[in-house]
N, C-alpha and C positions, 0 to 999 in steps of 0.2 A: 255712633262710632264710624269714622271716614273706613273709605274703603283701602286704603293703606294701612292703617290702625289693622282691618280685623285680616290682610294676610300676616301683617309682623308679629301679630299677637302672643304667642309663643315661643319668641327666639330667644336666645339668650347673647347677640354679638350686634355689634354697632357696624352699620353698612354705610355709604357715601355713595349717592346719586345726584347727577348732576344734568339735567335740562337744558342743553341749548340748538340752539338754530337763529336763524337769521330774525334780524326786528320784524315781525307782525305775522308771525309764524301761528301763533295761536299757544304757544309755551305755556305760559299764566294761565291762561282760559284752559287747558286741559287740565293742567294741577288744580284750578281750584272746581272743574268738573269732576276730578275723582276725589275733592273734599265733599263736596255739597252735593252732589247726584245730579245737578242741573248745570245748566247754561248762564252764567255768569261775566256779562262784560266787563271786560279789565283795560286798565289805564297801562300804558309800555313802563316795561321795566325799566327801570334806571339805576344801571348795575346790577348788584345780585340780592333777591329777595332768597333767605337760608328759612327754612322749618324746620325745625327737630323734632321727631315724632317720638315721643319716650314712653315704651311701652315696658311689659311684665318683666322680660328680657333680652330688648332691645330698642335700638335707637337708631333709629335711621335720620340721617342728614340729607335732608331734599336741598337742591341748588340748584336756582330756578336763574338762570345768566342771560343779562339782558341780552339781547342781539344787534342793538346798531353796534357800527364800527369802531366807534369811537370805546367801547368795552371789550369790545374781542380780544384785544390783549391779555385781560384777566381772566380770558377760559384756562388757561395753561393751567396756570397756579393749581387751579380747582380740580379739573379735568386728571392731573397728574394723579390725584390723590383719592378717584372715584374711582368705585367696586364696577360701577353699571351707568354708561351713557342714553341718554334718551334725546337722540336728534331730530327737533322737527325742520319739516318744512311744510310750506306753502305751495301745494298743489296746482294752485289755480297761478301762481306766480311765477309764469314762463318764463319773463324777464330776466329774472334773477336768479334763474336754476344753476348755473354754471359758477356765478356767487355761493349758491348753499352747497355745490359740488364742494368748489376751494375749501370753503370753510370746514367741510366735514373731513376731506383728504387730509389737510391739515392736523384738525380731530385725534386722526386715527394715524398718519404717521410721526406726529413729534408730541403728542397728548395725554397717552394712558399708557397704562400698564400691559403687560400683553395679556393676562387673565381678565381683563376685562369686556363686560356683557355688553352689548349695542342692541338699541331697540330706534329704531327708527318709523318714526311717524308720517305717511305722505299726509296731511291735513289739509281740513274745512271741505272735507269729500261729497259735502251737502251744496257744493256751489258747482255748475254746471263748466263744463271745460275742464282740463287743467290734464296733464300726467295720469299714463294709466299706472299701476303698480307693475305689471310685470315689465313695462316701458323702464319703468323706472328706476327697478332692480340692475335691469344691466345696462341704463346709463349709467346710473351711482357707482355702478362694479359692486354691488354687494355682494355677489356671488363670490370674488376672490376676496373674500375678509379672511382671515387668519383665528377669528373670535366667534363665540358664540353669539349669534344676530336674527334678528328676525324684522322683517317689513310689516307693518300695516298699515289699512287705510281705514282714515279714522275722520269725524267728526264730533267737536262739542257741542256743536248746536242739537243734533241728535244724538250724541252720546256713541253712534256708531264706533264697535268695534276698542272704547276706551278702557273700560271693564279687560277685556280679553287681553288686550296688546300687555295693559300691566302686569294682569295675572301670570305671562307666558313670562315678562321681564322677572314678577318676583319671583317666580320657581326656580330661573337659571340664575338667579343672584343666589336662591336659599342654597342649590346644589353647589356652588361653585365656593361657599361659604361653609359648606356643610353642615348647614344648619337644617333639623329635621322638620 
């Protein structure tokens, strides 16, 4: 049983999570590290890869949204209609940090619902250089969010920290859902 199978195990409500950040983020590669327990190289998404997790009593809708440009039109759609955001980025990927600012600013000002959960991922923490977290907290402005959020730093190549970050997403999804 995947480890999103054994927190949703006894719910009874259908929830809507949606995954994005910029193309080669590691998106894919952490979802299907909290399917399989390991390190799984993945091909870029092209569009949006959906799983539906249909358990005893409930269902969770995973939205895994590609990140090159030419898709980010189609976060809206998705984004509008999720419980819980999970935005990576690319740690080691200086260049284009002010790109995964926009994108996420965007996100979070014309995107979700205002009940909605933010988990943000700084990723591939296993590679030398990049963004410290608490750097990063208040570049992003995570601190003035309006939502319930939380930062980690994470890795799939080691698993660092993927376990946890969901765990912390799927509590404040159950609470905010009411689910026991």
């Amino acid at each position: 049983m995947s480890f999103l199978m054994r927190l949703f195990r006894n719910k009874t409500q259908q929830t809507n999570i949606t995954v994005c950040g910029l193309d080669a983020a590691g998106k894919t590669t952490i979802m299907k590290y909290l399917e399989t327990g390991e390190f799984v190289d993945t091909s870029p998404t092209m569009g949006i890869n959906h799983e539906k997790i249909v358990l005893p009593k409930l269902q969770v809708n995973v939205f895994d949204l590609g990140g090159q440009e030419d898709f980010r039109p189609m976060w809206h759609e998705v984004n509008e209609k999720s419980d819980g955001i999970v935005f990576v980025v690319d740690k080691t990927d200086v260049l284009r940090f002010e790109e995964a600012k926009q994108a996420f600013d965007n996100i979070i000002s014309t995107q979700v619902q205002n009940d909605v959960t933010v988990l943000v991922l700084l990723h591939k923490n296993d590679l030398p250089n990049g963004m410290e977290r608490s750097k990063f907290i208040d570049e992003f402005g995570l601190s003035t969010l309006d939502y319930d959020w939380a930062c980690y730093s994470t890795s799939a190549k080691t698993g660092e920290n993927i376990f946890e970050s969901f765990k912390w997403f799927v509590n404040e999804l159950k609470e905010a859902l009411s689910v026991g």
